[in-house]
N, CA, C and O atoms as a DFTB+ gen file, in Angstrom:
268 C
 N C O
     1  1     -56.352      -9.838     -11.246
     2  2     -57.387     -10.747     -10.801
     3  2     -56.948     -12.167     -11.135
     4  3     -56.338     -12.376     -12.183
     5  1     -57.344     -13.534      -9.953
     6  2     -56.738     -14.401     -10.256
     7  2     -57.974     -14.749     -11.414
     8  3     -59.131     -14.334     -11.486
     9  1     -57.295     -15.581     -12.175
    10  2     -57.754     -16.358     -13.391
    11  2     -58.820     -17.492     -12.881
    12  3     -59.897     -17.420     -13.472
    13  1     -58.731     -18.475     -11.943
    14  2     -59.646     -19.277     -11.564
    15  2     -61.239     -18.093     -11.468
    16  3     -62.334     -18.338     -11.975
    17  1     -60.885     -16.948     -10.727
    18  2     -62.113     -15.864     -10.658
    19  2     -62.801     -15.468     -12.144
    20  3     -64.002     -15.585     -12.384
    21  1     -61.863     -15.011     -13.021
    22  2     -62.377     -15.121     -14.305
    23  2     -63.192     -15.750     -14.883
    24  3     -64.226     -15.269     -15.347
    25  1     -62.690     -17.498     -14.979
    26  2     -63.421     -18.407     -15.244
    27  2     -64.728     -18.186     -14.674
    28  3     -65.691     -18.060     -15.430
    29  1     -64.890     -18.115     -13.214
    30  2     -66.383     -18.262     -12.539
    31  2     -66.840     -17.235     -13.176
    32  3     -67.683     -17.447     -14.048
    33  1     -66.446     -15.997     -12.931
    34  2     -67.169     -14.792     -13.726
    35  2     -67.529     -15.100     -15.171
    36  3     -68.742     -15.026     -15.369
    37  1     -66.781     -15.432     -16.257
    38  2     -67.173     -16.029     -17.528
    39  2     -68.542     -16.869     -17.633
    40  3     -69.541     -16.631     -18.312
    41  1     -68.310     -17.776     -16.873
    42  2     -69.523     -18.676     -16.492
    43  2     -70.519     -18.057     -16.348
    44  3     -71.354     -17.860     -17.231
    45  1     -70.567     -17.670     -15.225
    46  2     -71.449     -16.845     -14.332
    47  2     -72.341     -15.658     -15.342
    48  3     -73.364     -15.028     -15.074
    49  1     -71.721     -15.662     -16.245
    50  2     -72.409     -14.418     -17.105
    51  2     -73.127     -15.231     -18.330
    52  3     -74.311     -15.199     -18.663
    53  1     -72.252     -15.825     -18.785
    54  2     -72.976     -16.883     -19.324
    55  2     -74.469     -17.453     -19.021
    56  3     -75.390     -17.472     -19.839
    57  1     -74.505     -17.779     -18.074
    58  2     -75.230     -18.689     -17.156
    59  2     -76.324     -17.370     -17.258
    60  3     -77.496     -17.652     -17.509
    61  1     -75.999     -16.133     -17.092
    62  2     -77.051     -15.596     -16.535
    63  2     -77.591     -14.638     -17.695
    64  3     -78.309     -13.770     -17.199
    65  1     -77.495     -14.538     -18.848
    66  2     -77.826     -14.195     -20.059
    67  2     -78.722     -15.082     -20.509
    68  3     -78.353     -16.253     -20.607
    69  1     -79.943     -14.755     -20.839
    70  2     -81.520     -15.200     -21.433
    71  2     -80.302     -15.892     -22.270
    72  3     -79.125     -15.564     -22.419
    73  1     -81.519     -17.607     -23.026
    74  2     -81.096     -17.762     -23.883
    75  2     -81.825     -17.318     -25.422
    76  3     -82.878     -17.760     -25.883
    77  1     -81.237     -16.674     -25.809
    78  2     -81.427     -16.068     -27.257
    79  2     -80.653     -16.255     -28.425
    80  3     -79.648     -16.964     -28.465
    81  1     -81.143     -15.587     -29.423
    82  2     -80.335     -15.752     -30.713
    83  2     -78.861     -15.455     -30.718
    84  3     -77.902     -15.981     -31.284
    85  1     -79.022     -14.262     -29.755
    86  2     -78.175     -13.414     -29.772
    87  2     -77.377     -13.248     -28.130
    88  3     -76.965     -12.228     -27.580
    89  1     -77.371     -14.543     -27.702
    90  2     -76.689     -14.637     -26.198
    91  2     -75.177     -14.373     -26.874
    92  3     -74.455     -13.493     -26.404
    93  1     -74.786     -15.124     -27.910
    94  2     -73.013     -14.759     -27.582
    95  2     -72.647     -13.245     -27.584
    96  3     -71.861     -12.756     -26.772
    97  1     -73.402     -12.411     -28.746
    98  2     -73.483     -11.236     -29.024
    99  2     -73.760     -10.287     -27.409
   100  3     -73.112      -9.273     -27.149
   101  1     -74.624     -10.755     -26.654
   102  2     -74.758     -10.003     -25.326
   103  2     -73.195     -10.175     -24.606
   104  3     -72.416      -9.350     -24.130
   105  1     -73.133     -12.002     -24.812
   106  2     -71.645     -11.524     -23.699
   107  2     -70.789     -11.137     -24.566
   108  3     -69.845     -11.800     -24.136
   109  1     -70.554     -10.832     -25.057
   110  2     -69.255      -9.861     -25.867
   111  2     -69.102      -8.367     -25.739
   112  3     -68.155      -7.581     -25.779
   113  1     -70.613      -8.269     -25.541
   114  2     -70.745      -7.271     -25.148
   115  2     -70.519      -6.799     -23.871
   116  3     -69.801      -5.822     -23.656
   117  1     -71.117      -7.465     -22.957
   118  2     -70.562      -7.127     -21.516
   119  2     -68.991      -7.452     -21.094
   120  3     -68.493      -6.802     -20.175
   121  1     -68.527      -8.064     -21.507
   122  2     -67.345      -8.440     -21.590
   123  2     -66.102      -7.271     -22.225
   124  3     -64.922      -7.134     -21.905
   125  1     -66.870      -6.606     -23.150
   126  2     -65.940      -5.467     -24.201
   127  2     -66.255      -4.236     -22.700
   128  3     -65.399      -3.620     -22.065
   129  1     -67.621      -4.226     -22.528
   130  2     -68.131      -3.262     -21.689
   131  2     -67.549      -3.295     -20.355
   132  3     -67.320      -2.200     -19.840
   133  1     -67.263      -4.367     -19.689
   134  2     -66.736      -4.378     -18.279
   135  2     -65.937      -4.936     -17.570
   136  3     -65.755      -5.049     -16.358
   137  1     -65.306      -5.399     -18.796
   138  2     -63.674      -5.978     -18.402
   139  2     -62.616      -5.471     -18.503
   140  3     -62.596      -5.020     -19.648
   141  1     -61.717      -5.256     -18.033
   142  2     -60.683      -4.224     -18.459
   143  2     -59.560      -5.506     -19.905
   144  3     -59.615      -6.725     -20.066
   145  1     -58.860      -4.614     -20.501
   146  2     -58.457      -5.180     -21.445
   147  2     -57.258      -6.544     -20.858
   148  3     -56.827      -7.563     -21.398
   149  1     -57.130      -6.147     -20.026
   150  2     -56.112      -7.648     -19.124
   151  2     -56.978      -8.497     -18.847
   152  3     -56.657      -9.674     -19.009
   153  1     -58.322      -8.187     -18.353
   154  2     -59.002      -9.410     -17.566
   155  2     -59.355     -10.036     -19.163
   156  3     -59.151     -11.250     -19.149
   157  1     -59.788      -9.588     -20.426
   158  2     -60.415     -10.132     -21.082
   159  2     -59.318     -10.596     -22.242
   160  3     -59.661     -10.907     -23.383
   161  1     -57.846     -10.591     -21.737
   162  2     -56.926     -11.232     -22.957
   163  2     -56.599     -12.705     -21.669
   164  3     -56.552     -13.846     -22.129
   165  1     -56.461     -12.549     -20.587
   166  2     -55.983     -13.207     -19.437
   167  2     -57.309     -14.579     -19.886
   168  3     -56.979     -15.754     -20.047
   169  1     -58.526     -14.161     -19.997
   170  2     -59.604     -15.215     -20.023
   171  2     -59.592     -15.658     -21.292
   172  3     -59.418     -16.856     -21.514
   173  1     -59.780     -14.724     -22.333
   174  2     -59.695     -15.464     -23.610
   175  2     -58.259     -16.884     -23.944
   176  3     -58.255     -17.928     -24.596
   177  1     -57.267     -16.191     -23.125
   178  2     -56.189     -17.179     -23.436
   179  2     -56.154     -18.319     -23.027
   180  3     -55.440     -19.129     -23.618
   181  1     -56.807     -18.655     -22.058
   182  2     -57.620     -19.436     -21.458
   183  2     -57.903     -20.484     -22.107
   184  3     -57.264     -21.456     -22.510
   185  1     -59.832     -19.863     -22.185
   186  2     -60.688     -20.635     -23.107
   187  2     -60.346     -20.843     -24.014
   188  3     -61.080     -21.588     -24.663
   189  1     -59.068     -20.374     -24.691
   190  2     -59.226     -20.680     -26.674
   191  2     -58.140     -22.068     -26.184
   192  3     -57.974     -22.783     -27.172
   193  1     -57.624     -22.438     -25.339
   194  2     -56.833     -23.498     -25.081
   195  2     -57.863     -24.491     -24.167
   196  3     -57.312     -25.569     -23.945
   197  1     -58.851     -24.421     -23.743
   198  2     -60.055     -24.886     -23.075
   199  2     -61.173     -25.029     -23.357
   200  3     -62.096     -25.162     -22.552
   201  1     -61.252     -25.022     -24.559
   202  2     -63.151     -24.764     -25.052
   203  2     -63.813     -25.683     -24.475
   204  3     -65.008     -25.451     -24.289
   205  1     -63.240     -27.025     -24.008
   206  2     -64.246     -27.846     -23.785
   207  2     -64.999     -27.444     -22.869
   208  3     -66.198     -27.676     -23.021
   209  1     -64.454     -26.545     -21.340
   210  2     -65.173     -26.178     -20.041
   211  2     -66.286     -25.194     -20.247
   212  3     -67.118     -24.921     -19.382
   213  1     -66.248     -24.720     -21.363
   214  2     -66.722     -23.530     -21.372
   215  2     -68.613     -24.212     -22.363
   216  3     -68.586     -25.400     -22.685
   217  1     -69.552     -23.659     -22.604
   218  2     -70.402     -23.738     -23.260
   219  2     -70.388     -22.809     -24.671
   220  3     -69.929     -21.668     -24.614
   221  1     -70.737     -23.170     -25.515
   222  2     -70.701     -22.934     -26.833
   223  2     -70.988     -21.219     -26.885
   224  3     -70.068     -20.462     -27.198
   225  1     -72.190     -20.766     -26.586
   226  2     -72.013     -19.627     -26.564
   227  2     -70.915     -18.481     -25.994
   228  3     -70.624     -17.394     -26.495
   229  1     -70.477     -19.033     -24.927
   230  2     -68.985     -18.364     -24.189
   231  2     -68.259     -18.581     -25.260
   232  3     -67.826     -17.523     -25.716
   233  1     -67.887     -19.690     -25.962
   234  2     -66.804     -19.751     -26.899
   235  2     -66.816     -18.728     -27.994
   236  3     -65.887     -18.108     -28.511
   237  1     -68.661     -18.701     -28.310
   238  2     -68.530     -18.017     -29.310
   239  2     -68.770     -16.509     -29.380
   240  3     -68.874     -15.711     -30.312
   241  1     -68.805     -16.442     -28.409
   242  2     -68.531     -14.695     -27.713
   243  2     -67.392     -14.192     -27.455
   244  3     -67.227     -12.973     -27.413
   245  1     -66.649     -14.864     -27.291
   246  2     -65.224     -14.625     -27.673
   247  2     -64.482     -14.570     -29.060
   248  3     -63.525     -13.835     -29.306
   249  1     -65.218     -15.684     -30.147
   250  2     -64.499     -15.195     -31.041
   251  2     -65.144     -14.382     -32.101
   252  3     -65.008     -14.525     -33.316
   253  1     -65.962     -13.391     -31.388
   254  2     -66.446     -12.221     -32.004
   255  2     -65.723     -11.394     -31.213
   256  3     -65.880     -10.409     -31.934
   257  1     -65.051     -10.980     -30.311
   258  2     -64.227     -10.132     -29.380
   259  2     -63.058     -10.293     -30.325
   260  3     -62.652      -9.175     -30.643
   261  1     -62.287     -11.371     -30.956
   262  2     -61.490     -11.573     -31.676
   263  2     -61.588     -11.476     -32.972
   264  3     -60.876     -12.157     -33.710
   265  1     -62.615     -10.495     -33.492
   266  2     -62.787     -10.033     -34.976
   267  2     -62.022      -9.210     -35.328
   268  3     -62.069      -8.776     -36.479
C-alpha cells in the first residue's frame, strides 16, 4: 500500500475516534487490530520522523504500539 494512503487512513481514524481519555489507546488498538504488520511499521516510520502532521493523539498511539 502506497504510504501517502496510510497517512490519510492514519488521519482518517484519528479524526474519527470520539474524543476521550482514552482515544490514543482506541487507535492502537485498531491499528494492532487491522493493519497488517508492514502497513503499521511503513506508517509508524513515517510519523516518528513527522510528528508535526500528525495530531497528538496519533502520535501517541503509536508510541504505545512501540512498548
Amino acid at each position: 500500500m502506497e504510504l501517502s494512503s496510510l497517512i490519510r487512513m492514519g488521519k482518517q481514524i484519528s479524526a474519527n475516534i470520539p474524543e476521550s481519555q482514552k482515544k490514543a489507546e482506541k487507535i492502537a488498538s485498531h491499528l494492532k487490530n487491522f493493519w497488517t504488520p508492514k502497513m503499521r511499521k511503513e506508517f509508524i516510520d513515517y510519523l516518528q520522523k513527522n510528528k508535526n502532521e500528525f495530531e497528538q493523539e496519533l502520535v501517541d498511539a503509536v508510541n504505545l504500539l512501540n512498548k
